[in-house]
C-alpha positions as CSV (number, residue, x, y, z in Angstrom):
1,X,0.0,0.0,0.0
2,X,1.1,3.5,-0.6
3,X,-0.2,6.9,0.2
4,X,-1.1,9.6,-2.2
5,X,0.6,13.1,-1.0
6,X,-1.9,15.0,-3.0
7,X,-5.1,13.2,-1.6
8,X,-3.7,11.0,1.4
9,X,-5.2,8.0,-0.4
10,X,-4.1,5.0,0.6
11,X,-3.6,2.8,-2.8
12,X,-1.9,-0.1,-4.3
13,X,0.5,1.5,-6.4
14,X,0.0,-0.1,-10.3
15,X,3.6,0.4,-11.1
16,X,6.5,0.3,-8.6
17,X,7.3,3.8,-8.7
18,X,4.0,5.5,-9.3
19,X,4.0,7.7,-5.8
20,X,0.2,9.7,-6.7
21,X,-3.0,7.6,-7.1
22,X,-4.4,7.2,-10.4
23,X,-7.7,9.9,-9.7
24,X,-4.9,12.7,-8.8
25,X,-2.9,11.3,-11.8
26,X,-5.8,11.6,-14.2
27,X,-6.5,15.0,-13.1
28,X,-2.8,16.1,-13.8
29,X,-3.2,14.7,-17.2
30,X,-6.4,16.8,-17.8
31,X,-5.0,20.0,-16.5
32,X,-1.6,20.0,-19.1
33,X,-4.0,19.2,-21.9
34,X,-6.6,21.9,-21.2
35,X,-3.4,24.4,-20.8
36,X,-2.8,27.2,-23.1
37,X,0.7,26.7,-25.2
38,X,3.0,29.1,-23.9
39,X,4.3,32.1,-25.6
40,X,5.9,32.1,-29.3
41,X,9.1,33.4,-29.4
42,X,8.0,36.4,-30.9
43,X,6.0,36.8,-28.3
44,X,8.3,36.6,-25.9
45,X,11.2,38.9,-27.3
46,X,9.2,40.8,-29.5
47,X,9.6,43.5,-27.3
48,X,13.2,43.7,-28.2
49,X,12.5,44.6,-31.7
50,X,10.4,47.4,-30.8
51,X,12.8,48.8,-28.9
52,X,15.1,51.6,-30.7
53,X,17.8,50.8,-28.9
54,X,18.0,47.6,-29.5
55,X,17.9,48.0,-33.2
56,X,20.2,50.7,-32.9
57,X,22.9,48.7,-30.7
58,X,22.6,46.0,-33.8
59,X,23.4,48.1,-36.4
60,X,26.4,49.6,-34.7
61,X,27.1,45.5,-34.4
62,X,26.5,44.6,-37.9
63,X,28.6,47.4,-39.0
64,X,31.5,46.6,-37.0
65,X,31.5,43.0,-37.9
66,X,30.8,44.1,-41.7
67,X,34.1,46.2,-41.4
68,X,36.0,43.5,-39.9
69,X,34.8,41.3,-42.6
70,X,36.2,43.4,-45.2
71,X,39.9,42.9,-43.8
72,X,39.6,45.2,-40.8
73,X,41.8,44.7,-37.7
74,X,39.0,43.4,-34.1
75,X,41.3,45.8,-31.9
76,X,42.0,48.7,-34.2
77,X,40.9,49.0,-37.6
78,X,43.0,50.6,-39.8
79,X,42.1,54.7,-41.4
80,X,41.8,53.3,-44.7
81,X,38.9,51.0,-44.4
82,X,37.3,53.0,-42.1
83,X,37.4,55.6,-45.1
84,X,36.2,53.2,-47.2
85,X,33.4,52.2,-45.3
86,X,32.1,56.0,-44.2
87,X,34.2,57.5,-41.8
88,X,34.0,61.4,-41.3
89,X,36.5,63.2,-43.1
90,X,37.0,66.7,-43.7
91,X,37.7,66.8,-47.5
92,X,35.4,63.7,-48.4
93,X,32.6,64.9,-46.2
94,X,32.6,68.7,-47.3
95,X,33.7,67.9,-50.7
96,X,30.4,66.4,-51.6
97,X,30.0,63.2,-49.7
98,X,28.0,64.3,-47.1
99,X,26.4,61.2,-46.3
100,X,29.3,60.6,-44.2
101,X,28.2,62.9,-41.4
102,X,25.7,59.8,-41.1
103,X,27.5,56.4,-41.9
104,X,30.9,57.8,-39.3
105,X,28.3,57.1,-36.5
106,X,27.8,54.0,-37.2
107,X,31.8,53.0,-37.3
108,X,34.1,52.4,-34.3
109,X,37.5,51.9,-33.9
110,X,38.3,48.8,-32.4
111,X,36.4,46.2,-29.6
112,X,36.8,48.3,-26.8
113,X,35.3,51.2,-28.9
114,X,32.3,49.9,-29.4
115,X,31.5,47.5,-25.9
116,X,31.9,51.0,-24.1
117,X,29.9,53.0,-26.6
118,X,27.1,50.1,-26.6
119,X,27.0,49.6,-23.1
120,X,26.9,53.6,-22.3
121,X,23.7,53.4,-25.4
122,X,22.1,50.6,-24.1
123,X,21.3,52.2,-20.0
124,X,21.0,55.5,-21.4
125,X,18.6,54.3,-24.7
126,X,16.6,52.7,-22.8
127,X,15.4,54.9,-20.1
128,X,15.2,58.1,-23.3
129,X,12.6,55.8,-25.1
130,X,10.6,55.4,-21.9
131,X,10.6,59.8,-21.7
132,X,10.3,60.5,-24.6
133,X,8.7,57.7,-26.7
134,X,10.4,55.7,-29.6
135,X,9.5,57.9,-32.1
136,X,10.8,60.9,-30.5
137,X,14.0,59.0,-28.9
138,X,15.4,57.9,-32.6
139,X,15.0,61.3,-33.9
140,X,16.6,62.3,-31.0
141,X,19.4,60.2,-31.3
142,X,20.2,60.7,-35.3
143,X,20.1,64.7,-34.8
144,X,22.0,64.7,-32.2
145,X,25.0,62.3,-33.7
146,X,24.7,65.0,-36.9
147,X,25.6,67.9,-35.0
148,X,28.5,65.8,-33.5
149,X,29.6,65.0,-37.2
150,X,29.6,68.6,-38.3
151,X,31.0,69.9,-35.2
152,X,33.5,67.6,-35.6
153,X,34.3,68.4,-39.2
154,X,33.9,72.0,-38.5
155,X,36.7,71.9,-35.7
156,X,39.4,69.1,-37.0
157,X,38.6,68.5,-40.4
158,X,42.0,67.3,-40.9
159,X,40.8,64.2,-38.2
160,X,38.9,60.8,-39.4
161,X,36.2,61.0,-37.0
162,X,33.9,57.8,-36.0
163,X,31.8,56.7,-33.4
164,X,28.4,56.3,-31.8
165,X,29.8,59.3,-29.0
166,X,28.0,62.3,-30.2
167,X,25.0,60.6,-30.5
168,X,25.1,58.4,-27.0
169,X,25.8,62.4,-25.3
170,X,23.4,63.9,-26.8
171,X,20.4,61.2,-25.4
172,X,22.6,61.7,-22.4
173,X,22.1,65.9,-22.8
174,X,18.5,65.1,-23.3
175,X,17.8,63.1,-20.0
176,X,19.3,65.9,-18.2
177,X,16.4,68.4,-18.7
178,X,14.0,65.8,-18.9
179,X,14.8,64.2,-15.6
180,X,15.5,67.4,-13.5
181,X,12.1,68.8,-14.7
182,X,9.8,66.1,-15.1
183,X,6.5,67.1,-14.5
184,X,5.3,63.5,-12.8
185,X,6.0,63.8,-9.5
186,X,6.2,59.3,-9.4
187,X,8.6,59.1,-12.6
188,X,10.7,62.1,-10.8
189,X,11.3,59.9,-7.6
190,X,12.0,56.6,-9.2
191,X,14.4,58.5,-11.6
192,X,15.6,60.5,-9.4
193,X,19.4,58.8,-8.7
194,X,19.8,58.5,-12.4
195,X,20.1,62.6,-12.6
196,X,23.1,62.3,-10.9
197,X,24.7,59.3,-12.8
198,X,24.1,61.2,-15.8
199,X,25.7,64.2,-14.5
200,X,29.1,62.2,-13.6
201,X,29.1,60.2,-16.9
202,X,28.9,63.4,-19.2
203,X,31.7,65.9,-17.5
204,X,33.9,62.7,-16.9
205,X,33.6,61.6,-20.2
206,X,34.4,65.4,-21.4
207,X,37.0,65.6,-19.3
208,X,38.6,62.5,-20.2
209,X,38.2,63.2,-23.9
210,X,39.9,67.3,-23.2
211,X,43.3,65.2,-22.0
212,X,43.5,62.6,-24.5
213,X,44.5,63.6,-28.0
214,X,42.6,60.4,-29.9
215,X,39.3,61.4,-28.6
216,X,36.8,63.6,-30.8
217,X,35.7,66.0,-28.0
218,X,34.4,67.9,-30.5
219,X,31.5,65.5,-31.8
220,X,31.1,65.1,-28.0
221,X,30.2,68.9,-27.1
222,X,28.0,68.9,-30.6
223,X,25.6,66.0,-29.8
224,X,25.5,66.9,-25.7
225,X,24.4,70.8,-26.6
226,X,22.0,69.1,-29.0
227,X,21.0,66.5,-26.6
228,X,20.5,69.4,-23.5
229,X,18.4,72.2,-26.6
230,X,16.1,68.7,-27.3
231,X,15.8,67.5,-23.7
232,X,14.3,71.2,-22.7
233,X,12.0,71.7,-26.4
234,X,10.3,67.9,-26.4
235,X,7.6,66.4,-24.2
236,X,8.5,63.6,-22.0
237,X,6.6,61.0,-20.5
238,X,3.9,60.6,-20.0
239,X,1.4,61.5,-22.9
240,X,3.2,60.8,-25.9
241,X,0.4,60.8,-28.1
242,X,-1.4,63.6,-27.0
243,X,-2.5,65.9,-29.6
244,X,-0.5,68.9,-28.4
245,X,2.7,67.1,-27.7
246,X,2.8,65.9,-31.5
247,X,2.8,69.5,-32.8
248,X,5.3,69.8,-30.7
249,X,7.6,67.4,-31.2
250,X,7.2,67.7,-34.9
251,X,7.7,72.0,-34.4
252,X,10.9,70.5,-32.8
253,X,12.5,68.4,-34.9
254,X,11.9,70.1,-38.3
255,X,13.4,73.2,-36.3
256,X,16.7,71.2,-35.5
257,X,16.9,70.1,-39.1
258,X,16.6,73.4,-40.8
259,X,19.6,74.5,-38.4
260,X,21.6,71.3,-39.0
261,X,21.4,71.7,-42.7
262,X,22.5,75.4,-42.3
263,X,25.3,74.6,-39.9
264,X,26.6,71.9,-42.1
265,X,26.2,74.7,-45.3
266,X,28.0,77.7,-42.9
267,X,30.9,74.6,-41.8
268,X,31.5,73.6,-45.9
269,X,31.7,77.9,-47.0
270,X,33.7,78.8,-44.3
271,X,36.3,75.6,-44.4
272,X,36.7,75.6,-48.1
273,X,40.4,76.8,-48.0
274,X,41.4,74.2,-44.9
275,X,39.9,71.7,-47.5
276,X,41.8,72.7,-50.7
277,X,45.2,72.4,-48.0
278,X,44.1,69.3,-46.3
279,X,44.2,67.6,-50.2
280,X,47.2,69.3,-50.9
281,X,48.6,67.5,-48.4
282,X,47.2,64.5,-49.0
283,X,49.0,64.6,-52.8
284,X,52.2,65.8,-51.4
285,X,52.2,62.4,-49.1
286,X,51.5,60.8,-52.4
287,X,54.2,62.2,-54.4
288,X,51.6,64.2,-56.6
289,X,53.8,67.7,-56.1
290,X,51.6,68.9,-59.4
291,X,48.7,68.1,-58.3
292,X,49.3,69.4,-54.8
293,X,49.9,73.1,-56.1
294,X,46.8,73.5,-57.8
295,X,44.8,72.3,-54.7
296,X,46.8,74.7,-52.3
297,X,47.2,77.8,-54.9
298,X,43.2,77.4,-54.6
299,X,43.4,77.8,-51.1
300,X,45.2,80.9,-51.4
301,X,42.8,82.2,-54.0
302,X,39.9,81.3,-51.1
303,X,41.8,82.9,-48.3
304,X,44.4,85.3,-49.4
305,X,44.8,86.5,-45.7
306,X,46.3,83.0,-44.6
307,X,50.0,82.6,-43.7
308,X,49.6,79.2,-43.7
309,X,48.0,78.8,-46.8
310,X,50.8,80.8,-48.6
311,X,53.3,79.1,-46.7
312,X,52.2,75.4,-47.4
313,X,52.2,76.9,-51.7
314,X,56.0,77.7,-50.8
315,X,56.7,74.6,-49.8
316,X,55.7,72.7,-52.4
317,X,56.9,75.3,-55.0
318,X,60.6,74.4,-53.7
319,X,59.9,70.7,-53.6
320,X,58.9,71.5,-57.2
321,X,62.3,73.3,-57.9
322,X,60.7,76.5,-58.3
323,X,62.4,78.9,-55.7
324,X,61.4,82.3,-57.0
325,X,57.6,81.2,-56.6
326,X,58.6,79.8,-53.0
327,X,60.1,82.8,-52.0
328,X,57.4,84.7,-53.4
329,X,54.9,82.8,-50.9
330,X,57.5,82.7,-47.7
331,X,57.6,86.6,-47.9
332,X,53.8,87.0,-47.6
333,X,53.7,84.3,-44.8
334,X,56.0,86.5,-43.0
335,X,54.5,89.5,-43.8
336,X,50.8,88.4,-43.1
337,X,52.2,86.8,-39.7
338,X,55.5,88.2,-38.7
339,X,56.4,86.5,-35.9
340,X,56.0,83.0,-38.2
341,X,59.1,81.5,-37.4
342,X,58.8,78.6,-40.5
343,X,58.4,81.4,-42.9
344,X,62.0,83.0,-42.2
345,X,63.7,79.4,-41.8
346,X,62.3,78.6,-45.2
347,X,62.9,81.8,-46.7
348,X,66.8,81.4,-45.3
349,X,66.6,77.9,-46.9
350,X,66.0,79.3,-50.2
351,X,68.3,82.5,-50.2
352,X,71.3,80.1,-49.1
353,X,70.5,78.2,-52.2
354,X,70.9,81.2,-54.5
355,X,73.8,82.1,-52.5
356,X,72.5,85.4,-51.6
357,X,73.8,85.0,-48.3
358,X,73.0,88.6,-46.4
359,X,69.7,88.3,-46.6
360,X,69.9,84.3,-45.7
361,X,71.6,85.2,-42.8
362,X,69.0,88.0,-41.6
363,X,66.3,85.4,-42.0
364,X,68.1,82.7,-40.0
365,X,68.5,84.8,-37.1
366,X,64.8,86.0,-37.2
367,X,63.9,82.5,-37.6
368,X,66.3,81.1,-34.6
369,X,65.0,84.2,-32.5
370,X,61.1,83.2,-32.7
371,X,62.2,79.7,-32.2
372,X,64.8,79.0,-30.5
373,X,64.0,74.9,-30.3
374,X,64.1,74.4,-34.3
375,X,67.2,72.6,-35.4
376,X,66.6,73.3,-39.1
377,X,67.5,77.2,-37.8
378,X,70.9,76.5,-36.7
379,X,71.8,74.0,-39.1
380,X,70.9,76.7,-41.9
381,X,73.2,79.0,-39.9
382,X,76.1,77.0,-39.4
383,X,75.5,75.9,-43.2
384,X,75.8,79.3,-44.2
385,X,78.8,80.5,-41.9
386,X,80.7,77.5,-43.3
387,X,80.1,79.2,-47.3
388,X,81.2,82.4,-45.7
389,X,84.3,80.5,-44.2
390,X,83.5,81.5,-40.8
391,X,84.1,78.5,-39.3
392,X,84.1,79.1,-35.4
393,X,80.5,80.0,-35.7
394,X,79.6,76.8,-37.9
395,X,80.5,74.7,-35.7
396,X,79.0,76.1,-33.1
397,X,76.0,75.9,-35.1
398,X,75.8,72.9,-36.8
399,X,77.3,70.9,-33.2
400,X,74.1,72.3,-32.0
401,X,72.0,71.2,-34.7
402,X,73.9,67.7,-34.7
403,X,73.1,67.4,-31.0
404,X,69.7,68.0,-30.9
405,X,69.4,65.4,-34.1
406,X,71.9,62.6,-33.1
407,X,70.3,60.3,-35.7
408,X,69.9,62.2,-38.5
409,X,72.5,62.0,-41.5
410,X,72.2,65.3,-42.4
411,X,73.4,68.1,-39.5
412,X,76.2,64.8,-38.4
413,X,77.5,65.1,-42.2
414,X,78.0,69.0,-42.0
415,X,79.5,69.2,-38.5
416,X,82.2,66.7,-39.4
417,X,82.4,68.5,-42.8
418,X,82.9,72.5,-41.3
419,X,85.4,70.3,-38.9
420,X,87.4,68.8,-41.7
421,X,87.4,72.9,-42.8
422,X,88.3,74.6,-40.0
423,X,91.6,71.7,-40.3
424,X,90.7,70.4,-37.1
425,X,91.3,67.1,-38.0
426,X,91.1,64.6,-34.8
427,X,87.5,66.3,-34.1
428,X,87.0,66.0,-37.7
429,X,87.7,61.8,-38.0
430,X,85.9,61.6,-35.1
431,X,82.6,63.2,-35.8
432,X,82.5,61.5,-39.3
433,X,83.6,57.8,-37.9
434,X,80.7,58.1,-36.0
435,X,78.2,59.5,-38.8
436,X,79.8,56.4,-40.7
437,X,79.2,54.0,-38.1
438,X,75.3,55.3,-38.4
439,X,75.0,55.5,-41.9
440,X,77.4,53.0,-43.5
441,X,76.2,53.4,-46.8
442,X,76.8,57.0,-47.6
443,X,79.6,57.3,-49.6
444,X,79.7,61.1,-49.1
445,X,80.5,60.3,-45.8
446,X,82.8,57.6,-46.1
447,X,85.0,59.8,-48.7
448,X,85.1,62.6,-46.2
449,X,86.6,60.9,-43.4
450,X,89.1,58.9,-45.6
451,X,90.1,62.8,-46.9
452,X,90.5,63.5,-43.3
453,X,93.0,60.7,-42.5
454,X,94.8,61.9,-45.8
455,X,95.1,65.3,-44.6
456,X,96.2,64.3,-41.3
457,X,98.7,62.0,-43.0
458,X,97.7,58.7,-42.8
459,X,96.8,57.5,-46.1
460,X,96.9,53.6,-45.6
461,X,94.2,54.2,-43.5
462,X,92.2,56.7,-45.7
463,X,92.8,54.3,-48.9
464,X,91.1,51.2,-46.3
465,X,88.2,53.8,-45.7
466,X,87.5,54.2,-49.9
467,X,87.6,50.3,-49.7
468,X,85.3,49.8,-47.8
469,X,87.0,48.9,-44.4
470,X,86.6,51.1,-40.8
């Protein structure tokens, strides 16, 4: 006999190790038949496709993992795919690809890019669509990463810019209005500790971002002023669908795109020269001197007043071998900015070339006083003392320049040269053994020290130099 613990029955138990009697067993069977089948899976994380942040958080997923598909490094991606795949970039964005203001949020560069960008989306998404409704929140969030792009291409449009962060600080800008003056008293207490998390996220985050150099602070402060101008303009919860708060929120948003749309048009009119330089220097990286000029003789035509415009059109005039067009353009450097050092070291550059060695000489001391730190300054005087066979002061000089560049051929050669001049000879081997111990393969060097040893009268050991030997 056994004992129901359902019933308390007492029973003879058909099978060994049936425990319940068969009236409690029957009615166990009839209760999971008669139940309702439990929820589809739709209907169980449905929700999660509703939700903006969700989708949004997937995208920024799919993106990363469609950039890493395309050959892109997990930890840090490389500039050129991210270029190829959208990134923000001053002369691609203003020069008529302007679809990348929208595609660069969407990018990030590297793992731990996008986890903390996600993770800061995800608690900050979530409570944004619960204020201010799903509707509002997206339109929210893709205005607000816009005026991070253009900020961001307004400020450095020299930088590759990417990310989720102007966005993710403007929703955070939003909450801040929305939570400190939200209207229902209940959702003001229960939210009330977020306030304050907020708070610390944003200024560490903008501090953080004003120390290191690799983060776009400038997308940052566009989306968060955004973010803070939408949190105060839209309705928050609740009422979303109330008559008056539609007008409003559609008052709102066609508002902040009108002045998105003029900021971008004011950022591509007032940047046009900083574009024409910033491809000029792109051609000059890629060897295309030609094709360098015309871009950065269109930046002077744009803005005439620059010192740096005219001064970047010298520079490539003298890589081109045309000195009389570089001098042109280092004279009205230095006479639109006088106290631009770069100007005079380049005009003393050119002048020592032509030999017209006064007025190089006036222009390397301007140059060396405004910066004092510049090696090319005292190389170009010690350069020039050593023509005028002054040699005391060039190798004063050019020891100085040599110092301060220990591993560069150049200012090592010279000093050991003006020291071979000036007849002292011991300095003189010594100096250039060690410029040829460096640079082994410079045969200017190597025929200088073996004329040394020659002159100091040791000509087996100059004629083993010429051979080759130490």
């Amino acid at each position: 006999m056994a004992k129901c613990p359902r019933c308390g029955t007492e029973f003879i138990p058909p099978e060994p190790r049936q425990v319940i009697c068969p009236e409690c067993m029957e009615s166990l069977r009839q209760r999971y038949q008669n139940r309702p089948p439990g929820p589809s899976f739709l209907e169980k994380y449905g929700h999660l496709f509703r939700s903006v942040t969700a989708v949004l958080i997937g995208v920024n997923i799919l993106m990363f993992l469609t950039v890493i598909a395309s050959g892109g490094s997990v930890l840090n991606p490389s500039v050129n795919i991210l270029l190829r795949w959208g990134a923000n970039y001053g002369p691609d964005t203003l020069g008529g690809q302007s679809w990348r203001l929208l595609s660069s949020m969407f990018l990030h560069g590297g793992l731990v890019h996008i986890t903390l960008n996600m993770w800061a989306l995800l608690n900050l998404g979530l409570l944004a669509e619960i204020l201010f409704g799903r509707r509002s929140y997206f339109f929210l969030y893709m205005a607000c990463g816009l005026a991070g792009s253009i900020v961001s291409v307004w400020w450095s449009p020299e930088v590759v810019s990417i990310g989720a962060s102007g966005a993710i600080f403007g929703v955070a800008g939003a909450l801040l209005p929305a939570l400190a003056f939200q209207k229902n008293a209940r959702l003001r207490a229960a939210l009330k500790g977020n306030l304050f998390i907020i708070g610390i996220f944003v200024l560490y985050n903008i501090a953080y971002g004003a120390r290191e150099a690799h983060i776009d602070n400038a997308a940052h402060l566009g989306g968060l002023v955004t973010g803070i101008i939408l949190g105060v303009l839209l309705p928050s919860s609740p009422g979303h669908d109330v008559e008056t708060h539609v007008t409003r929120r559609v008052t709102t948003f066609v508002a902040i795109a009108i002045v998105l749309f003029a900021a971008f048009a004011f950022v591509r009119r007032t940047n046009a020269g900083v574009i024409e330089m910033i491809q000029a220097e792109d051609l000059r990286h890629a060897g295309n001197i030609k094709g360098a000029i015309q871009h950065s003789t269109r930046a002077v035509q744009i803005d005439p007043g620059s010192p740096t415009a005219h001064f970047q059109l010298g520079e490539l005039y003298m890589a081109s071998g045309d000195q009389s067009g570089a001098e042109t353009e280092f004279q009205k450097a230095a006479s639109l900015q006088p106290d631009f050092a770069p100007a005079y070291t380049d005009l003393c550059s050119v002048q020592l070339q032509q030999k017209r060695y006064p007025e190089a000489q006036a222009n390397c001391e301007k140059a060396l006083q405004l910066d004092p730190k510049n090696s090319d300054n005292y190389f170009y005087l010690g350069v020039l003392n050593d023509m005028l066979k002054n040699y005391p002061d060039a190798i004063k000089y050019l020891k100085t320049a040599a110092e301060r560049r220990p591993n560069r051929l150049r200012e090592n050669f010279y000093y050991g040269l003006a020291l071979l001049e000036a007849k002292d000879y011991d300095a003189a081997i010594t100096q250039l053994g060690s410029t040829l111990k460096k640079f082994p393969d410079d045969a200017q060097t190597r025929k200088m020290l073996a004329l040394a040893y020659d002159s100091k009268g040791d000509k087996a050991r100059a004629e083993a130099i010429l051979r080759g030997g130490k």
